[in-house]
N, C-alpha and C positions, 0 to 999 in steps of 0.2 A: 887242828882243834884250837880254837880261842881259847887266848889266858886268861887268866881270873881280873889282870887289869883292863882287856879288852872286854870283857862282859859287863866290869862295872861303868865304863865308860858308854857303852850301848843304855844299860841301865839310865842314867845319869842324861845322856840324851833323850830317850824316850817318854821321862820323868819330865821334863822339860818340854816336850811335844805336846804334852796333855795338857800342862798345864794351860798354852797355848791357845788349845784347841777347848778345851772346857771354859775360858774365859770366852772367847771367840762365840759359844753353844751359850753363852749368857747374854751376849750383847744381840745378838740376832734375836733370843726369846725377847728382850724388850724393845727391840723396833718391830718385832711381831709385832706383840699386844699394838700399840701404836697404829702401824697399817690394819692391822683387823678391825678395829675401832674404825678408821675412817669407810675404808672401803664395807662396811656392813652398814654402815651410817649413808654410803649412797646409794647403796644398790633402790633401796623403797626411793628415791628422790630420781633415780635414773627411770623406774617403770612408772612414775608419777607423769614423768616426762612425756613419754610415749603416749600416755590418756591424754596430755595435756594437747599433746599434736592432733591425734584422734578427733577429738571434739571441736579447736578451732577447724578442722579441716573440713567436718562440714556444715559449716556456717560459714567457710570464705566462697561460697559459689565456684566451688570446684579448684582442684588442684595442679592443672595446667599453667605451665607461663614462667611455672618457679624451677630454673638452672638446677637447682639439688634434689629434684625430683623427677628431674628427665632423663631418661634414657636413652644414651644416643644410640644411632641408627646401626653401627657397627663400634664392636669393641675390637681396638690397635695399639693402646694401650692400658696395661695394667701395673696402679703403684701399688708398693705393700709397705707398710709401715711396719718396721717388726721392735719390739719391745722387748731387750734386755737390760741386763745387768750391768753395773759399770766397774764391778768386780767380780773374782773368782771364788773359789772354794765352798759351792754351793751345787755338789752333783751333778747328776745334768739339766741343772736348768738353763742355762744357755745354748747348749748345745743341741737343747731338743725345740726351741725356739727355732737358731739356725737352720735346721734338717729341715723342717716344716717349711719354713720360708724359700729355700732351695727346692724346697718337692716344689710348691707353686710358681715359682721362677719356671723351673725346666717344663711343668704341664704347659703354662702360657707362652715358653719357646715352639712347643710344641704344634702348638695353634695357630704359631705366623703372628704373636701380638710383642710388644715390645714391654720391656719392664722396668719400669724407677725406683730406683730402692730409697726411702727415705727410714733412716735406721738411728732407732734410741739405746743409747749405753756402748759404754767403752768398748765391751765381749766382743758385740756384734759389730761394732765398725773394724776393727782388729783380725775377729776370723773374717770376715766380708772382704777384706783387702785383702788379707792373703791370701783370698782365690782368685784374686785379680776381677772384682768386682767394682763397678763403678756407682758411687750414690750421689743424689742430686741433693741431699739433706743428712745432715747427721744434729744431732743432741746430747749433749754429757752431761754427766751432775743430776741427775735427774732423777735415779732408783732409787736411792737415798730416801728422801722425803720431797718426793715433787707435790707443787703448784698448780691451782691452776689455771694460772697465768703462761706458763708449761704449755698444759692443754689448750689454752688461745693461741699459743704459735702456733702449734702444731697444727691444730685446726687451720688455721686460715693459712698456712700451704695449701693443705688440701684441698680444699676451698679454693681457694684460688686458680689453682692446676684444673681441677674439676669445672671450675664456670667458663676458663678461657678454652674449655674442651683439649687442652695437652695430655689429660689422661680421663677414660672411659671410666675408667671401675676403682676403685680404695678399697685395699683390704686389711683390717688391721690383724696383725697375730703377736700374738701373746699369750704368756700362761697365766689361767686361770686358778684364783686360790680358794679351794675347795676344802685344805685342814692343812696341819703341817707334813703332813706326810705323804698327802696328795696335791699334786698342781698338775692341770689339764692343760695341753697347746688349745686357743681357740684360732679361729679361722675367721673373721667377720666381716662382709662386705657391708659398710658404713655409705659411700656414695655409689651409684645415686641412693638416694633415703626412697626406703620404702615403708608403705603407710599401711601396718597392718591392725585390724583390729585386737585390742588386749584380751589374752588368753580368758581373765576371770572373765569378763563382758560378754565373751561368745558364750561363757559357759553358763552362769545367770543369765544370760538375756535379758540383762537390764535396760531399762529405757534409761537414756541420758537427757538431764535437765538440759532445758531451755535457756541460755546464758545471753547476757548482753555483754558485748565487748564495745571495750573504747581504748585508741580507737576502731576503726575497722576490721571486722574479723580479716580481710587480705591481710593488712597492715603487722596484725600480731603473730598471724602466721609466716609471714614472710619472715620476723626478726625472730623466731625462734625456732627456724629452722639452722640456724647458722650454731646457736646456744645447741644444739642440739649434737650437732655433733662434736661442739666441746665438750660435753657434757659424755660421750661416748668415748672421745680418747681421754678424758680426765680417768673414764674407770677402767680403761684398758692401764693407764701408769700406775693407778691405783692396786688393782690387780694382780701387773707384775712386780710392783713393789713387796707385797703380800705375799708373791707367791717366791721371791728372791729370797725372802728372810725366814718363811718357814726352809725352802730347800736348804740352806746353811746351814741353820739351826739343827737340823736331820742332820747333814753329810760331818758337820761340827761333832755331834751325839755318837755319831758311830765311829767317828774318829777316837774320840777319846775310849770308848770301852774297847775298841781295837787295842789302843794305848795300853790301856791297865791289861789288857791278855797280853802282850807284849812282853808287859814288866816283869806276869807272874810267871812267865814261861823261862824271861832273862833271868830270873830268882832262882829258881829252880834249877838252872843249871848252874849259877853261881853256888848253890851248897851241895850240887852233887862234885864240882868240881873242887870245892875246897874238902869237902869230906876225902875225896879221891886223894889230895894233897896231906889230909892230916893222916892218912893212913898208910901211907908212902913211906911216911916220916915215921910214921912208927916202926913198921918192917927195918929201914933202915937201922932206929937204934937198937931192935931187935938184932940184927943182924952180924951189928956191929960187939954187941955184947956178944953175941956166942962166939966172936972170931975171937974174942979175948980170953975167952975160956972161963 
């Protein structure tokens, strides 16, 4: 049975753990607010984007010829960009990144395709090597409050890899931040780009104005297609920025009221164990008077 100095010392630690982790469940809440702000701030500028493609695309006389929008003939290889955390103590948000990106690895082992990991944040280059996994790209510093000058690196990798045909398909995964208590794994194939029409458009059935470009509708399409898919990994870091600092903020939260049931439970037997002591003490000096007569 623990003595009254080892329960105050668990006390005493535990009190100290919260404190901890309840400053910890503060700083997360305000680079929340912070990522929320931004990433809700582009989500309308990201589907802007998509109409914006839409509409050059037909006025450039068809969309053949352009590298990020071809399909190669057989896919042999597949990269995955996966986007974590560059720290811990944040539930599973890493971990469920990982899994995901591992399910897709071993499906496209599966298929006979080959796979490049190009991988953001500390977590995931960390767990990744210590499966003995090989990347052709890594990124740090970035969860925090990424750039995105960030998202033009990153992009023209891809990019890159993609035009020189070294890899078939890009897929980015990341968790998506839907509240602080929820963050969803997404799964996105970004290249090749595909040109779909926007949800509201098919649903009005609106006629789209007549536009003059300058210069050349080819010419603005060609250069923003490239913007475009910066423009997709910016909200994928965006995202799991977002969804890094609500997951903390949550695992921070439950940590601490764990903490305080801790304490009151350490409490509690710190006065059932001194009450046991002061009545010990009593009997004793009862005891001891009767043997005196």
């Amino acid at each position: 049975m623990a003595t009254l100095q080892e329960i105050r010392r668990r006390i005493a630690s535990t009190q100290n753990t919260h404190k901890i982790t309840k400053a910890m469940e503060m700083v997360a809440a305000a680079k929340l607010r912070r990522a929320q702000q931004r990433i809700e701030a582009l989500r309308p500028y990201a589907v802007s984007m998509i109409d914006m493609l839409q509409d050059v695309a037909t006025f450039a006389q068809g969309t053949e010829g352009y590298a990020l929008l071809r399909r190669h003939k057989t896919i042999k290889n597949v990269s995955l960009v996966v986007f974590t955390g560059d720290g811990g103590l944040a539930g599973a948000f890493n971990a469920n990144v990982i899994r995901r990106a591992v399910e897709l690895e071993h499906t496209a082992r599966a298929e006979g395709r080959e796979v490049r990991w190009l991988v953001v944040g500390r977590k995931g280059i960390g767990t990744l090597r210590f499966r003995g996994y090989q990347m052709d790209r890594t990124w740090t510093g970035l969860s925090d409050h990424p750039e995105f000058v960030n998202a033009e690196d990153i992009a023209s990798t891809v990019i890159d890899l993609y035009s020189k045909e070294e890899t078939d398909e890009v897929h980015l995964v990341y968790n998506r931040f839907r509240s602080p208590l929820e963050q969803t794994v997404e799964d996105v194939v970004r290249l090749p780009i595909t040109l779909e029409e926007p949800a509201v458009a098919r649903a009005e059935h609106k006629v789209r104005a007549a536009y003059e470009y300058e210069p050349y509708p080819r010419t603005v399409f060609e250069g923003l297609l490239p913007r475009y898919v910066e423009i997709a990994v910016f909200r994928s870091l965006l995202e799991s920025s977002a969804s890094e600092q609500g997951a903390r903020m949550t695992a921070m939260r439950n940590a601490s009221e764990n903490a305080i049931e801790l304490i009151d439970t350490y409490t509690l037997q710190l006065n059932r164990l001194r009450q046991a002591s002061i009545t010990q003490e009593i009997l004793e000096v009862v005891a001891g008077a009767n043997a005196l007569g």
